[in-house]
SEDREN-336819 format. One record per residue: residue in three letters; x, z, y of N, C-alpha, C, O, CB in turn. Coordinates in nm, 2 decimals. Glycine has a CB too. Layout:
PT resn   n.c1   n.c3   n.c2  ca.c1  ca.c3  ca.c2   c.c1   c.c3   c.c2   o.c1   o.c3   o.c2  cb.c1  cb.c3  cb.c2
PT  ala      X      Z      Y      X      Z      Y      X      Z      Y      X      Z      Y      X      Z      Y
...
//
This chain:
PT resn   n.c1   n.c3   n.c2  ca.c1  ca.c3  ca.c2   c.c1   c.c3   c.c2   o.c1   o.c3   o.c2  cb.c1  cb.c3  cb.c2
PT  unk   0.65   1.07   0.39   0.56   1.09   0.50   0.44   1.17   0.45   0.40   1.27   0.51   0.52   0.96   0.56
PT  unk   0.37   1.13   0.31   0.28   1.22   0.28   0.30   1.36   0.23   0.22   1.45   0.23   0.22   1.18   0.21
PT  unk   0.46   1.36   0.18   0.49   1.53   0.17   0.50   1.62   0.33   0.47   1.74   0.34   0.66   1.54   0.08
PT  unk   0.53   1.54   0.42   0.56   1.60   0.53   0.39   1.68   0.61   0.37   1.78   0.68   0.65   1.46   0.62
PT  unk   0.27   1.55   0.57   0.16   1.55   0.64   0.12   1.66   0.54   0.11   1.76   0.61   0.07   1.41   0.68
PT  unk   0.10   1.70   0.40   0.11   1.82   0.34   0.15   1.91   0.36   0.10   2.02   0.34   0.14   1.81   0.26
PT  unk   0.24   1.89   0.42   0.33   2.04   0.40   0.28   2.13   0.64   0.28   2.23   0.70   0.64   1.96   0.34
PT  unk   0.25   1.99   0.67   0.22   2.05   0.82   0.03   2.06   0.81  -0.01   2.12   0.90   0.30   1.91   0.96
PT  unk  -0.07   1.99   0.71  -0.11   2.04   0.71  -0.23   2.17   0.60  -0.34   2.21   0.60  -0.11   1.97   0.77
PT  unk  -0.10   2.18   0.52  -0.11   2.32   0.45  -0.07   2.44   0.56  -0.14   2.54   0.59  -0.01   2.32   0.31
PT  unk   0.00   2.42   0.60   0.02   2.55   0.74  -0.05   2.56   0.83  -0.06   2.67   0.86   0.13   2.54   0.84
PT  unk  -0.12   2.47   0.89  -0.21   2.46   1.00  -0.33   2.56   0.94  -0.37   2.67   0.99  -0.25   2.29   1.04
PT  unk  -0.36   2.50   0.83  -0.49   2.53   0.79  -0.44   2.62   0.67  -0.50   2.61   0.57  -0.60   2.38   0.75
PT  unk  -0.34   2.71   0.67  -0.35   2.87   0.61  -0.36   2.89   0.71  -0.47   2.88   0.75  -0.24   2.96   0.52
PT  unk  -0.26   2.95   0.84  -0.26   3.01   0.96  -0.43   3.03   0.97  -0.51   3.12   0.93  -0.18   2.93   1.08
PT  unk  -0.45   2.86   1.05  -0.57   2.92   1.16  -0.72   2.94   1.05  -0.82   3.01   1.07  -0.61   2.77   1.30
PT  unk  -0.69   2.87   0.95  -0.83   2.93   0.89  -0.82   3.07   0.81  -0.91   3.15   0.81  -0.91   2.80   0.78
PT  unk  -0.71   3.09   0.75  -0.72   3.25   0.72  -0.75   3.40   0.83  -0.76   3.52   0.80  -0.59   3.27   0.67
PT  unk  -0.76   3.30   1.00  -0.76   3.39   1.06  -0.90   3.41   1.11  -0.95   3.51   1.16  -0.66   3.39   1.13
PT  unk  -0.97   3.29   1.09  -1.13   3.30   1.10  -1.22   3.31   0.95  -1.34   3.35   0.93  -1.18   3.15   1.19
PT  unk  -1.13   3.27   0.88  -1.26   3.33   0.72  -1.19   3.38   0.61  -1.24   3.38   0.50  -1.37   3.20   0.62
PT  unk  -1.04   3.44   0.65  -0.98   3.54   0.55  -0.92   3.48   0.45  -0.86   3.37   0.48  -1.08   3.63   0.49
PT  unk  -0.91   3.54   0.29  -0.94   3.46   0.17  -0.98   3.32   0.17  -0.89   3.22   0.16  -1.03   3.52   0.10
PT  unk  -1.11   3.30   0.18  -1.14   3.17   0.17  -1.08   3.08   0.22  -1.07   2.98   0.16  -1.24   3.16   0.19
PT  unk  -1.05   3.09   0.32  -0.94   2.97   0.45  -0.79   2.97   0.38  -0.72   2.87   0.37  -0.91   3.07   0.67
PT  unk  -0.76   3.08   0.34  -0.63   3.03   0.27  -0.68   2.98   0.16  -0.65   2.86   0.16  -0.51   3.15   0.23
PT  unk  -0.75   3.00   0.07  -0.81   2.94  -0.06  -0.82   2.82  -0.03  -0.79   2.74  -0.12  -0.94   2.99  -0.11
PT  unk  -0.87   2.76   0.12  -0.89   2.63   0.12  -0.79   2.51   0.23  -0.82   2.40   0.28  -1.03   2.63   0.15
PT  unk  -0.68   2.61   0.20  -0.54   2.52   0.24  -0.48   2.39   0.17  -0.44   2.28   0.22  -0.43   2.62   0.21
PT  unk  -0.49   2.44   0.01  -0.41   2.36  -0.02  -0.52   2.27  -0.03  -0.48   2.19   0.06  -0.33   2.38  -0.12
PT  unk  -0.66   2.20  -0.08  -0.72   2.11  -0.08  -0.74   2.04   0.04  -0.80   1.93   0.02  -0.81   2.14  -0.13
PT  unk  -0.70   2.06   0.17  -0.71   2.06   0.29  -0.60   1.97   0.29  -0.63   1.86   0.33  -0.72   2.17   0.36
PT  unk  -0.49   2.00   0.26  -0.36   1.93   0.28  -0.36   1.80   0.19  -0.34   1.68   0.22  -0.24   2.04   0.25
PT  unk  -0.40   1.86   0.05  -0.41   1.70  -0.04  -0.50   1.63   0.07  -0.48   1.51   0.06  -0.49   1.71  -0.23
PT  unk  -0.57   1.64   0.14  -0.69   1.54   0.17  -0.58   1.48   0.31  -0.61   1.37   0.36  -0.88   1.64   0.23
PT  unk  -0.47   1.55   0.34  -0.44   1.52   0.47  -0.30   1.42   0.42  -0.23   1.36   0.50  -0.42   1.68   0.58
PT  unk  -0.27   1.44   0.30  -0.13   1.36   0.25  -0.22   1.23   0.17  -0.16   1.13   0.13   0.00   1.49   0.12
PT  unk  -0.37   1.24   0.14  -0.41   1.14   0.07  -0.44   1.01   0.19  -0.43   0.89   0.16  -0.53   1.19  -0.03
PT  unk  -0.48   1.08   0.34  -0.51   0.94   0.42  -0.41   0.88   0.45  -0.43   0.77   0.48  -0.59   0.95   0.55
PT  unk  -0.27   0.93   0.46  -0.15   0.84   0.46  -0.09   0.78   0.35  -0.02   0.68   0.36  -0.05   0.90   0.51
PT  unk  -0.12   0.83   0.24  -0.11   0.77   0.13  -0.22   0.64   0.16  -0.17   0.53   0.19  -0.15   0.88   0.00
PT  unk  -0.34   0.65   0.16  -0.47   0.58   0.11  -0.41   0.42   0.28  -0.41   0.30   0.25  -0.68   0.74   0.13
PT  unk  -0.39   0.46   0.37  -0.31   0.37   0.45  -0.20   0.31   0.40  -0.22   0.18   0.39  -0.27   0.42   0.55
PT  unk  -0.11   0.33   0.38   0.03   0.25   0.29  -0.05   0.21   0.18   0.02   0.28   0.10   0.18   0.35   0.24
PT  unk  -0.13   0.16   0.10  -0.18   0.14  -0.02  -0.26   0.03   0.02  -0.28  -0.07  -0.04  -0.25   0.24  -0.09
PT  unk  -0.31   0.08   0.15  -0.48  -0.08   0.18  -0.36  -0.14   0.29  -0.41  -0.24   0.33  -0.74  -0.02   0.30
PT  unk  -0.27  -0.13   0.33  -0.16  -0.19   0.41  -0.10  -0.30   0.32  -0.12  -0.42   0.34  -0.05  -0.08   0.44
PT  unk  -0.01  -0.23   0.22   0.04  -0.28   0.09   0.00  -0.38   0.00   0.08  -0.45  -0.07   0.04  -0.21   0.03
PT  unk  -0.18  -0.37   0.01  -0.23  -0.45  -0.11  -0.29  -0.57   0.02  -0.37  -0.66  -0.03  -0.37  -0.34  -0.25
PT  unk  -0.26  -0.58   0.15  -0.32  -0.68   0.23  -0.20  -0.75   0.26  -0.23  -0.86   0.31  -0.39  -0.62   0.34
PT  unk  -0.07  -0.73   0.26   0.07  -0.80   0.24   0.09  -0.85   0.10   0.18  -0.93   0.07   0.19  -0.71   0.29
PT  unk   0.00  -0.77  -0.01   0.07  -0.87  -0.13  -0.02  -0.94  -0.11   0.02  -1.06  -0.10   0.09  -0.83  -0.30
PT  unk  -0.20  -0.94  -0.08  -0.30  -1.05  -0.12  -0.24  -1.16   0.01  -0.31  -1.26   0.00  -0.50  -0.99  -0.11
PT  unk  -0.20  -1.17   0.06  -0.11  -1.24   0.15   0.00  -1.36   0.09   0.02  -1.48   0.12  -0.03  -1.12   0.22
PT  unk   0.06  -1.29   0.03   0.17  -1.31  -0.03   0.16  -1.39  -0.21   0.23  -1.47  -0.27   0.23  -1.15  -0.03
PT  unk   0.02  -1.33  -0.26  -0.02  -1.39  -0.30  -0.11  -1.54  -0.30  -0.12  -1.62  -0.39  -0.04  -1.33  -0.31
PT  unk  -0.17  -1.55  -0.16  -0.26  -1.67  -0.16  -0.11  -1.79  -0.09  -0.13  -1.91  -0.07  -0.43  -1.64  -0.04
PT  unk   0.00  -1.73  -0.07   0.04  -1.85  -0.03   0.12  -1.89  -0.18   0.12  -2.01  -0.20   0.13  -1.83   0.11
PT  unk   0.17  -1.83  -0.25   0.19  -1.87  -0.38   0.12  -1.95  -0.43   0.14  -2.07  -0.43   0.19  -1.79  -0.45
PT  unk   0.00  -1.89  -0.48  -0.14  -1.96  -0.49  -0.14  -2.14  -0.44  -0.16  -2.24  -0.51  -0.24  -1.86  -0.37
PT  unk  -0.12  -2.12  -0.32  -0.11  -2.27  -0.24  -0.01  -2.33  -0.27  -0.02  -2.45  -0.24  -0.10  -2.28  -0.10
PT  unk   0.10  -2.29  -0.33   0.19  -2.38  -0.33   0.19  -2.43  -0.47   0.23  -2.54  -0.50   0.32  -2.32  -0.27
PT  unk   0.15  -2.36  -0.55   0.13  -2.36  -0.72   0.02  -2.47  -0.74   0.01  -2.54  -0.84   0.08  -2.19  -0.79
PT  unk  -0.05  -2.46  -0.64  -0.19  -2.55  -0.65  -0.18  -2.69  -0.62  -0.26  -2.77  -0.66  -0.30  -2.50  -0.54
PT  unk  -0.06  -2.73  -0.55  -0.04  -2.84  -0.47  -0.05  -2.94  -0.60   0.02  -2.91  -0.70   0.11  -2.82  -0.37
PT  unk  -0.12  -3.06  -0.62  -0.15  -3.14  -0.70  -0.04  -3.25  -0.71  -0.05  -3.36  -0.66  -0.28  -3.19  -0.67
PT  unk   0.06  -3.21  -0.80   0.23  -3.28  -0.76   0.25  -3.34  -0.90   0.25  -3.25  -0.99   0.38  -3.15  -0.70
PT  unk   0.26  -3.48  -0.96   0.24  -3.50  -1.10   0.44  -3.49  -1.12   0.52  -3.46  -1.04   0.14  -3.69  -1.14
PT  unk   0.44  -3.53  -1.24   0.57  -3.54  -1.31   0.65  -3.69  -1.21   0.76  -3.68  -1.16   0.52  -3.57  -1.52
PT  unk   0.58  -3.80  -1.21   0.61  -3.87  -1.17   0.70  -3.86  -0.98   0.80  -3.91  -0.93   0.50  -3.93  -1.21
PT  unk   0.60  -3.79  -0.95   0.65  -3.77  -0.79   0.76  -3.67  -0.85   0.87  -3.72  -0.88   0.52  -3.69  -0.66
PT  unk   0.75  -3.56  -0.86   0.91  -3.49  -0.90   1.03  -3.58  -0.90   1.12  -3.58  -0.82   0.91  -3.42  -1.05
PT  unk   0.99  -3.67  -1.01   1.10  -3.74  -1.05   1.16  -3.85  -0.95   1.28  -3.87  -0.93   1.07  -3.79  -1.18
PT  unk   1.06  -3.92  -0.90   1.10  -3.97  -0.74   1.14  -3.92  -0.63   1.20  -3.98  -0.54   1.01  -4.01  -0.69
PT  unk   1.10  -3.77  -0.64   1.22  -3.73  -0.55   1.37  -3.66  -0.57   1.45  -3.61  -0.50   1.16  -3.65  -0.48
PT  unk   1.37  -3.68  -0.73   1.51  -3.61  -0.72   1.53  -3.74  -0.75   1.59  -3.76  -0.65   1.56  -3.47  -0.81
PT  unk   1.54  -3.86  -0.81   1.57  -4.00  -0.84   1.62  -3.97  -0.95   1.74  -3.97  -0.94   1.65  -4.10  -0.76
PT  unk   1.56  -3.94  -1.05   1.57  -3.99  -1.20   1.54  -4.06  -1.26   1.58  -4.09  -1.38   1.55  -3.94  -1.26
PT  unk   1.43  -4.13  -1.18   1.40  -4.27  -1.25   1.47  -4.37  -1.22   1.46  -4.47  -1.29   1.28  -4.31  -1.22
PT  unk   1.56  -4.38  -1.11   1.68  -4.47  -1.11   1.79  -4.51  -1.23   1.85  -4.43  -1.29   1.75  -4.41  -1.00
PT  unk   1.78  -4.69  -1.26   1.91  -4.67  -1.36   2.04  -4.62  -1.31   2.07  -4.62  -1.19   1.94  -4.79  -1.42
PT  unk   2.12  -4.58  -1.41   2.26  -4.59  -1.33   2.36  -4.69  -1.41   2.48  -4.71  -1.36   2.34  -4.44  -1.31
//
């Protein structure tokens, strides 16, 4: 997706700005386009890192849960003789 938003707006912005400031408007295509492939980048990233911190605090919770050796073993019944 961000090669696509690059590549549509490196065209936009050679066309129409080479036709109002020449040189310079093409000159300032391609930085134009990185800036336009970095906000969809820079979205999938703060998207991404709000589904792992997510993903992380429930781990977190379950890792935290204050469960001794003893309860384990009462629920699988190993402390039962046989």
């Amino acid at each position: 997706i961000a090669g696509i938003m690059e590549l549509i707006m490196r065209s936009l912005a050679a066309v129409s700005l080479t036709i109002i400031f020449g040189y310079a408007g093409a000159a300032a295509a391609s930085p134009l386009a990185w800036i336009g492939s970095v906000a969809v980048l820079l979205y999938s990233y703060l998207k991404a890192m709000k589904n792992l911190r997510k993903k992380q605090a429930e781990i977190d919770a379950v890792v935290s849960e204050p469960e001794t050796l003893d309860s384990q073993a009462e629920s699988f019944n190993i402390n039962e003789e046989r």
